[in-house]
N, C-alpha and C positions, 0 to 999 in steps of 0.2 A: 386525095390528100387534103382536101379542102374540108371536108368532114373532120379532120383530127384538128383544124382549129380554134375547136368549141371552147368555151372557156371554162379552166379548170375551178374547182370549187376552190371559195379561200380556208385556209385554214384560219383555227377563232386562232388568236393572242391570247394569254394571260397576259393581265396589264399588273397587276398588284402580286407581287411573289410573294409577299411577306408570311412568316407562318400564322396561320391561325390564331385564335386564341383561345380556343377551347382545344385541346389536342385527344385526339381520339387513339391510344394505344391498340395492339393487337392484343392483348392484354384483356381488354377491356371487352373488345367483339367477342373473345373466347366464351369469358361469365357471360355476358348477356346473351348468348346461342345456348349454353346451358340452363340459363333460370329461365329461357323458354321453352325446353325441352321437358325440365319438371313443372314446366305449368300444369295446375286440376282442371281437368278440362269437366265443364258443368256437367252433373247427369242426364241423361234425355228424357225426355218427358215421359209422366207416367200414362198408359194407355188404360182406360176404363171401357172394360166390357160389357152390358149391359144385355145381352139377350143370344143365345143359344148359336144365333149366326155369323154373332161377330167373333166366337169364339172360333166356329168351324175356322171362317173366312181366317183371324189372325195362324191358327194352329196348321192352315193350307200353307200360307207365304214362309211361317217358322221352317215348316218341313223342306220348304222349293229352297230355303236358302240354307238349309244344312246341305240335303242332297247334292247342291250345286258344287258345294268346298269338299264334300267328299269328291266329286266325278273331278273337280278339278287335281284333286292328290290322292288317291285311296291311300297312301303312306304312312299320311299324317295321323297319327293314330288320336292325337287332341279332338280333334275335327270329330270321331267317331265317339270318344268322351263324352264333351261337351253337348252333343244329338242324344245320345243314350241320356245322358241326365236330362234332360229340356223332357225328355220324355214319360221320362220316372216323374219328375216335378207336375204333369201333368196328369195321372196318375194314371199314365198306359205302359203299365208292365208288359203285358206281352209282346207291344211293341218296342220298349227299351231293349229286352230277352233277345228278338228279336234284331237290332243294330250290335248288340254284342255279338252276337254270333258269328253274322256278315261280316264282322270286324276280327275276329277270332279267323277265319277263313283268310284274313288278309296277312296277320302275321299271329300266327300259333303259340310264340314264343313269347311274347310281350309279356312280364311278369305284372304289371301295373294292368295290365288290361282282363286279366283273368281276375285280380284282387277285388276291382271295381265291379264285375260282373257278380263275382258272390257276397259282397259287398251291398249289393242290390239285392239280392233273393234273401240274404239274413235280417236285412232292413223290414224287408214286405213279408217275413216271414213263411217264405218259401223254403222251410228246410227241407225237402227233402228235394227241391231244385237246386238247395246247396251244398248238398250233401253228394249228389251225381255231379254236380258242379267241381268240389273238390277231390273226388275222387279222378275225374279227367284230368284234373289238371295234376296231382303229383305223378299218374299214371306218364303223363307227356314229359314233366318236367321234376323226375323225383329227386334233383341234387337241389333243388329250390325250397330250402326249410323253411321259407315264411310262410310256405301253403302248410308244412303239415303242422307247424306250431296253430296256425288257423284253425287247418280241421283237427285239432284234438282238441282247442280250447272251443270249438262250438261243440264240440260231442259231450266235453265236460259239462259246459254251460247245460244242456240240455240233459245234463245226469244219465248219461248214457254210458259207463264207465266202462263196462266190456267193448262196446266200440271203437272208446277212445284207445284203451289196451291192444284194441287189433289196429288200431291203427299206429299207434306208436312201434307194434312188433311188425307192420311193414316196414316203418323207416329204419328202423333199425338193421334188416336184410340187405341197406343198400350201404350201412355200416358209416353213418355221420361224423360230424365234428363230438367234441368229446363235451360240447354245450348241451346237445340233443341226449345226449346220453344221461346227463345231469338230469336236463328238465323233466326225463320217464322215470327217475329213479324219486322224486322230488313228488313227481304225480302219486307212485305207489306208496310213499310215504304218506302224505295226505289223509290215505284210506285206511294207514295203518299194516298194510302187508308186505312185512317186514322181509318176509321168506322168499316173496317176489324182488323186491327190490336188492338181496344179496345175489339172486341171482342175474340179475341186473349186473351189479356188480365185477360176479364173474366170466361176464358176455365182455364188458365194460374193459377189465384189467390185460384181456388178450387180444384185442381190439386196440387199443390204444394201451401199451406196455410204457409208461413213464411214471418215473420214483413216484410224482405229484400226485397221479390215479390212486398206485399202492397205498400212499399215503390214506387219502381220503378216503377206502376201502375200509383199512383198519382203521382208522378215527371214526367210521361210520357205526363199526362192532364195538369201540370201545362205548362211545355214546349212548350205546343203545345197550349197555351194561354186559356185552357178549366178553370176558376179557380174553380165553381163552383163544376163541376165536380171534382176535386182536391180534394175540401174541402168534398168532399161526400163521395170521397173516401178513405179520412181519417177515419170518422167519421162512415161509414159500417166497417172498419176493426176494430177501437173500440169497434163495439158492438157486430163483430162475435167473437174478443178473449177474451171478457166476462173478468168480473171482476179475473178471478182466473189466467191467462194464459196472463196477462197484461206484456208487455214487455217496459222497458225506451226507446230502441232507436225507438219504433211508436209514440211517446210522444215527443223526442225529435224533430224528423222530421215534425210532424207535428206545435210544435210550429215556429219551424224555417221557416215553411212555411208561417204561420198568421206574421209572423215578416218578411219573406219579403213583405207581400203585407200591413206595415204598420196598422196591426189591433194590437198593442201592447196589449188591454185588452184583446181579446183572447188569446193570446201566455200567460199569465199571468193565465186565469183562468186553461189554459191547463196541465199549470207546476202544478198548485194546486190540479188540480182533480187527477194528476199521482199521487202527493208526497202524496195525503192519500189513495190509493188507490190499489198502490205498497208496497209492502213489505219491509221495510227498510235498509233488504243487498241487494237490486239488485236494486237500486236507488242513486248510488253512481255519477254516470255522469250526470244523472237528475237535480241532486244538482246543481252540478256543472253550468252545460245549464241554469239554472234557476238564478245563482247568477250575471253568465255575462248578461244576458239578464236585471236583474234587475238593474247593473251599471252602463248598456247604457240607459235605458231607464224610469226607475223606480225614484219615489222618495225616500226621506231619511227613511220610513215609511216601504215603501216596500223594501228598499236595506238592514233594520236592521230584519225585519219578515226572507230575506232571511239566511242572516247569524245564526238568532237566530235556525232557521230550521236544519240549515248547524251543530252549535254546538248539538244540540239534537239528529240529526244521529248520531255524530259520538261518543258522549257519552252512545247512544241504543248500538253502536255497541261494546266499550270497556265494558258493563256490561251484554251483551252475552258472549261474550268471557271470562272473567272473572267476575262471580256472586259475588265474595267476594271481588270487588276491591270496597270497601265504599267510595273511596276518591272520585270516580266515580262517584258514587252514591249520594255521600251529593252536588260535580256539578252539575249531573243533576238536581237535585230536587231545590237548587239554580236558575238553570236557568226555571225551570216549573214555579217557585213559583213568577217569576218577570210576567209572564204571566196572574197570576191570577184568573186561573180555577179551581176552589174548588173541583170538579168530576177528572180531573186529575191527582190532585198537591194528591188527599188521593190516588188514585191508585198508584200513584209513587210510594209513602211513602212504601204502604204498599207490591210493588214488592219488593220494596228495604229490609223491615223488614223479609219476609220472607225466605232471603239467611243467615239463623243461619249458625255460623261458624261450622267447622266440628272439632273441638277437644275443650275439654276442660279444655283449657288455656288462663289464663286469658289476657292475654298479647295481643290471640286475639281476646279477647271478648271489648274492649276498645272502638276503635273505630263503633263497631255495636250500643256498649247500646247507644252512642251520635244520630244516627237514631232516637229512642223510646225517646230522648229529645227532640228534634227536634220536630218530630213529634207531641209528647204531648204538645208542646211550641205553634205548629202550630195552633192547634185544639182549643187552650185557648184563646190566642191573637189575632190569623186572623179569625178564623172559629169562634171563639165565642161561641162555641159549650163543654160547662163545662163538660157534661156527659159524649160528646166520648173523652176529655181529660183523665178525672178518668179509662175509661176505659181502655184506650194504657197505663197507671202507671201498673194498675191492671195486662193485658196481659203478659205486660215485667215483675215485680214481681213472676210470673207464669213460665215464661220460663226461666229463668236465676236458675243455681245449686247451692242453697243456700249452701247444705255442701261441696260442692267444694271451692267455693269463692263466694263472692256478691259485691254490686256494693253500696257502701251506699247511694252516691249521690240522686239515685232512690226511696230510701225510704220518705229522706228529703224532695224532690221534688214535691212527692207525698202528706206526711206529710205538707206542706206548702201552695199547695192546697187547702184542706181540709180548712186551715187553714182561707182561703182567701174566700170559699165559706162558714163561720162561723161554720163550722162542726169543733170544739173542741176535741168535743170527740172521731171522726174518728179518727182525728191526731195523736192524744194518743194512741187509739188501734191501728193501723199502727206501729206510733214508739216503740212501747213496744213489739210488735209481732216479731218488724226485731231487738228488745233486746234482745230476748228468741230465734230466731233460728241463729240468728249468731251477739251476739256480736263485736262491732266493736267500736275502741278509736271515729273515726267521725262521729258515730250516738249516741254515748255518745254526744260530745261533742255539736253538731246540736240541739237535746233532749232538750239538758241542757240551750243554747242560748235561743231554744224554751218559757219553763218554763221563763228567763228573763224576755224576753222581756214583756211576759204573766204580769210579777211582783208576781208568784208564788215560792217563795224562799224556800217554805217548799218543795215542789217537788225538786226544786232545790238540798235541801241538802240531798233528799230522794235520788237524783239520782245520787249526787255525791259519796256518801257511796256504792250504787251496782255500780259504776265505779271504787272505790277505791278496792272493794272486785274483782274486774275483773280483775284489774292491780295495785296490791298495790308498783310495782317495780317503775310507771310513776312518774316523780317528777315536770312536767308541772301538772299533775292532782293537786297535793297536793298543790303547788304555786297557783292552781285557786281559789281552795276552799279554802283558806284562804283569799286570796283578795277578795272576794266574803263576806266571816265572815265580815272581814275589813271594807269593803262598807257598810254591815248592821251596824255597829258601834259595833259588839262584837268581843273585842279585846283578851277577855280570850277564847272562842271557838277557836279564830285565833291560837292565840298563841301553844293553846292544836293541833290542826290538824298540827301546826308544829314539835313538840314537838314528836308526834305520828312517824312524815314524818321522824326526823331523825332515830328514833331509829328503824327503818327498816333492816331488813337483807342485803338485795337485792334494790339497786337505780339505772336507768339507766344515771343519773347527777345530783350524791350528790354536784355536786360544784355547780348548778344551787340553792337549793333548799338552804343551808348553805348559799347562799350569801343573796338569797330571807330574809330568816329569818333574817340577820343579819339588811338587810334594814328594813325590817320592826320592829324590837326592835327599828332602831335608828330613824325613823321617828315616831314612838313614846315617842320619848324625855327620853326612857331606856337605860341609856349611859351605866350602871353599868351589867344590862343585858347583850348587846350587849360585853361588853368585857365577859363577859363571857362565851357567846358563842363564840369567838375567841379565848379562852382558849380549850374550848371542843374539837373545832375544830383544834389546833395544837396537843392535845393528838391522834389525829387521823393521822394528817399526819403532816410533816415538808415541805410544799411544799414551795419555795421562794415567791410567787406570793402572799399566804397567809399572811407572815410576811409583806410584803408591802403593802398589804392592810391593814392590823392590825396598821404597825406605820402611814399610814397616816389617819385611823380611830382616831388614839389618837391624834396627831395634830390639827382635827379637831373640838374634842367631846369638851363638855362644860363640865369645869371641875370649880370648884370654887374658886381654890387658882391660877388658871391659870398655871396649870405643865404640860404646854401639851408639850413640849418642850422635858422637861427631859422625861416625858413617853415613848414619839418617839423614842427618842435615848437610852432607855432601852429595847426597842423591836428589834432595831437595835440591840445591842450588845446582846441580847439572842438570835434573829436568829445567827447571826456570832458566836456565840457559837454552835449552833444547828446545822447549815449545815456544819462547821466545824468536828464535832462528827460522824458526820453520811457521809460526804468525798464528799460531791456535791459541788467540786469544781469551777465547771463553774456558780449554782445555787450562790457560795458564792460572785464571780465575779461578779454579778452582784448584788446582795446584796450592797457590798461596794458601787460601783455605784452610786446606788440609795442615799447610806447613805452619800456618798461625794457630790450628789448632795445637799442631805438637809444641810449638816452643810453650802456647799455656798452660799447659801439663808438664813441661820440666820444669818450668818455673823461672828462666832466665831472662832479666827482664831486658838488657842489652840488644841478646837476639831479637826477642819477641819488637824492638822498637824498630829493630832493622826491616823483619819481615813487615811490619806493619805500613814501613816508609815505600814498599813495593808495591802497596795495595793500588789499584788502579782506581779513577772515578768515572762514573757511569752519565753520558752526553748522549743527547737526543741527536739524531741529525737527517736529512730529506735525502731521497734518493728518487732515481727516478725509477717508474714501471715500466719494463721491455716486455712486450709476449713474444710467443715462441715465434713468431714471425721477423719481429726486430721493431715493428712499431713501438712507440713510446704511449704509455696509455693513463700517465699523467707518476706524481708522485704520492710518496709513502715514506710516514715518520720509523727508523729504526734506531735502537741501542748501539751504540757502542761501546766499548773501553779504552780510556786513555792512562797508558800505564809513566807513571815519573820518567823511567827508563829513556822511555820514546821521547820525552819531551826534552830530556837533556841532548840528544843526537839530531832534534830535530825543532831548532827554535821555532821555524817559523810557523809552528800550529799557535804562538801567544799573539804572534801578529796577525794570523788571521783572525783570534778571539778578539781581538782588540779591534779590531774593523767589525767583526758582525757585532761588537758593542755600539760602535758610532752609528752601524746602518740604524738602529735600533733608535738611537736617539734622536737621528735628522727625520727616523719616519719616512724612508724613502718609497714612492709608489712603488717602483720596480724591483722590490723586494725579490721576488724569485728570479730574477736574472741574477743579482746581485749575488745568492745564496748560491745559487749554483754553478756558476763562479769559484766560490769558494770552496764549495764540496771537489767540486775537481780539482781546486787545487790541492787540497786536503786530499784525497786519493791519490794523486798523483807523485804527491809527494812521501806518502806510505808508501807506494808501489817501488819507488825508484830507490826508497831507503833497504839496503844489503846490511846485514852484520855480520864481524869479523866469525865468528863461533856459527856462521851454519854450514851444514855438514848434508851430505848425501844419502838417501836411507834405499838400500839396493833395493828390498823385497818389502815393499810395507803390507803386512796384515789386517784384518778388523779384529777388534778385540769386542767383547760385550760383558754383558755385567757380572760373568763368574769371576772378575779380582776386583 
């Protein structure tokens, strides 16, 4: 233990912590490890040789030191490079020959290392060591076309043209890229042997079968002023890629071929046998070829055939892509139908009817049922063909979801039909069968027009009672059927169906029906009537628009002592009693109006001072803003009217004008307490104010602007 208590070393302090002042980033280590890595490192010195053994001696040490990086990796095929050249440079071939070899024995395969070795023997002019050279090597490696473009461009070089020719008819036995095929056709060119080089060609086109080849076959015959041949060669490539395997750019090429040699009707029939014969997406440029070709060359006949073509693809194409685009649909068929192909124009029809929308909504079922019109329209009118019309009614009635929704149109349409081909009693059972599975207001009404025109008025009023029991709330229905009564001349049935129409529960335009009736008392010369249906009808409501219609009813009406005068202006001062009672001030506004109007046309000035002394004056006044919550969210200036009337019943509105006078003059800060103050009391004191003349209105109605 005595040994452990040697003394431990001290550790140093740092005394001054402070940072540096130079600061060294990592940053900074990075580039400077870099700009030493691209340092030039100087060349080594040059060695001068001066006498036969200092060559041996250096050319011994060169050798120990390749050898040694060979025995350390034979892999490394540089290593065996780098020795092979050092050798060549010194100008021992058979020993460079030599290390190639040894190195060929190491990896056979090496494409660089076989390049380098003939590479060497073409250099030193070794041909016929590069020649056995290149014959091992595509013998070992024949899918390696950088040897035989080699050995045919050294056989070229060296004008040896039959060799170069057996050798390119070797590489062609292992049957190349279609580059190799070019370069042999390209060779026989050269030399002018044209004969060879077609059959080239024909080696070439079955060997590699694509439009591109054909192409270049026949451009090589036209070039070479063969046309015939050209045109043959077109016309074997059309019939070797067979109707299925049709490509536009052999179509294209070849019309542009008959258009340069000025056969315009070939280039013409050429486009036409493509455009039926091709597929409609993969004839997009075809189109195109075909509509310039017809611009330049064509007449009006044929430059409209092109275009019409032109819109018909491209209409196929937007109703592939989308099946339910109909607007698509009703173009093409438009445009088929200006064509006038009857076998077509129903095939279209019926690609198009069989894209059913896929939900059942009616919104989009709108534009499909117009198709199934269309269609049926078609079949009647162009096609002449009555049965297959009834039939597309039929099919569509069939497919459409009657308890979902229906289409009435299609019943009528159908129904009318019928009607036209004198089948009566179809139309009836039609219209009566789309009565019983899904009534509807416009097959009532259609029905009903039906029976008119028929002159069958007992159906008529047979079918107006189950449309009344359908929809006893419609007050167009009851207005029909009465003017209907009216037309026959029974004016008491009339009268009854009105009679019935008011006293309904439920109307969807009691003003509609009440005016109805009121016209027709008075064009029946019922004056006595008629007022009293405007009596009925103000126990119902106190509407302004009513009473205006009432005094200029009485103005007008034929009365016998001639009081139409005074009646007017007693209807006037009962409304202005009335909308007075009941606080529709602005309805009273205009009341007067009206009433100041009439007394300025009879011309009585008395009156006219009276009604004028009723005029109300128009006061700004604050109110507050409530939201639908009940908060208060500040105030707002609004109009009101203050009518004489009111102010004789009710002094104290001059006392409060007389106060918001004073506030007004002392200037008081607290103006809006003050004001509001008196707005309520002002309210409060409207509210609490009753007059003797207001009356109870049991049923009040909306009226709108037919009086």
């Amino acid at each position: 233990m005595e040994g452990s208590s040697a003394k431990m070393p001290k550790v140093a302090k740092v005394k001054n912590k402070a940072p540096a002042e130079i600061q060294i980033t990592a940053e900074q280590l990075l580039r400077e490890a870099k700009e030493r890595d691209l340092e030039i490192l100087p060349p080594p010195p040059k060695q001068k040789i001066s006498d036969p053994e200092e060559l041996r001696d250096y050319q011994q040490r060169k050798r120990k030191a390749f050898e040694d990086n060979i025995r350390k990796n034979r892999l490394v095929i540089g290593n065996w490079l780098k020795y092979a050249q050092w050798e060549e440079s010194q100008k021992q071939v058979q020993r460079a020959r030599s290390i190639y070899e040894r190195a060929l024995d190491v990896d056979h395969r090496n494409v660089t290392l076989w390049l380098k070795y003939a590479e060497m023997e073409m250099r030193n002019r070794q041909v016929n060591h590069a020649r056995n050279l290149w014959d091992r090597a595509v013998t070992i490696l024949p899918r390696v076309s950088q040897f035989w473009y080699k050995y045919t461009y050294m056989e070229e070089m060296l004008e040896n043209v039959p060799a170069a020719r057996q050798v390119f008819e070797r590489w062609m036995e292992w049957q190349p890229d279609e580059q190799a095929w070019q370069t042999y056709i390209n060779f026989e060119l050269r030399y002018k042997e044209l004969d060879r080089a077609r059959q080239i060609y024909e080696r070439f086109v079955m060997v590699h079968p694509d439009v591109k080849n054909w192409i270049k076959y026949a451009k090589f015959e036209e070039n070479h002023g063969f046309i015939n041949s050209s045109r043959k060669v077109y016309e074997r490539a059309v019939e070797f890629f067979g109707d299925e395997e049709l490509d536009e750019r052999l179509f294209i090429a070849f019309a542009k071929f008959e258009e340069n040699q000025k056969e315009h009707d070939r280039a013409r029939v050429i486009y036409k046998y493509a455009l039926d014969h091709i597929s409609k997406d993969r004839n997009k440029e075809l189109y195109k070829a075909y509509t310039i070709h017809e611009k330049k060359y064509g007449d009006r006949s044929g430059i409209e055939d092109v275009i019409v073509n032109k819109r018909k693809y491209m209409y196929e194409q937007e109703v592939i892509e989308n099946p339910t685009n109909y607007d698509a649909w009703f173009d093409y068929i438009r445009l088929v139908e200006n064509e006038g192909n009857v076998d077509v124009i129903r095939d279209t029809y019926e690609r198009a009817i069989a894209n059913v929308p896929p939900t059942k909504d009616k919104q989009f079922w709108r534009r499909y049922i117009y198709l199934w019109i269309n269609y049926a329209l078609y079949e009647e009118l162009e096609a002449e063909d009555i049965e297959r019309a009834k039939q597309v009614y039929k099919t569509c009635l069939e497919l459409i979801p009657h308890k979902t929704f229906t289409f009435s149109k299609i019943w009528l349409m159908y129904a009318q039909l019928e009607v036209r081909c004198k089948n009566l009693k179809q139309a009836r059972k039609t219209l009566g069968m789309a009565l019983g599975i899904c009534p509807r207001d416009k097959l009532y009404r259609g029905y009903i027009d039906l029976e008119i025109q028929l002159r069958e008025f007992d159906r008529c009023r047979i079918l107006y009672q189950k449309f009344l029991e359908y929809g006893p709330e419609n007050c167009i229905t009851w207005i029909k059927f009465s003017e209907l009564e009216t037309l026959l001349g029974d004016n008491d049935r009339a009268r009854a169906i009105y009679e019935i129409a008011v006293g309904q529960a439920r109307l969807d335009m009691p003003e509609l029906l009440w005016k109805s009736y009121i016209d027709f008392e008075t064009s029946q010369g019922e004056t006595e009537r008629a007022r009293q249906l405007y009596e009925r009808l103000l126990e119902r409501t106190v509407h302004v628009k009513v009473w205006l219609s009432y005094a200029k009813f009485e103005l007008n009406a034929e009365n016998p002592d001639n009081i139409n005068i005074e009646l007017a202006r007693r209807v006037y001062e009962r409304a202005n009693d009335s909308l007075r009672s009941a606080g529709e001030k602005e309805s009273r506004v205009l009341l007067l109006e009206a009433w100041k109007d009439f007394e300025t046309e009879i011309g009585d000035e008395n009156k006219l001072e009276k009604v004028v002394s009723k005029m109300p004056r128009r006061v700004k006044k604050r109110q507050k803003i409530v939201s639908e919550s009940g908060v208060e969210e500040g105030w707002e200036e609004v109009f009101d009217y203050i009518f004489p009337e009111d102010e004789m019943v009710r002094p104290n509105l001059k006392l409060l004008a007389a106060a918001k006078q004073w506030r007004k003059q002392k200037e008081i800060p607290d103006e809006p307490e003050i004001e509001k103050v008196a707005n309520e009391n002002t309210e409060t004191t409207e509210s609490n104010h009753v007059d003797e003349n207001d009356s109870f209105t049991p049923e009040p109605i909306q009226i709108n602007d037919n009086y």
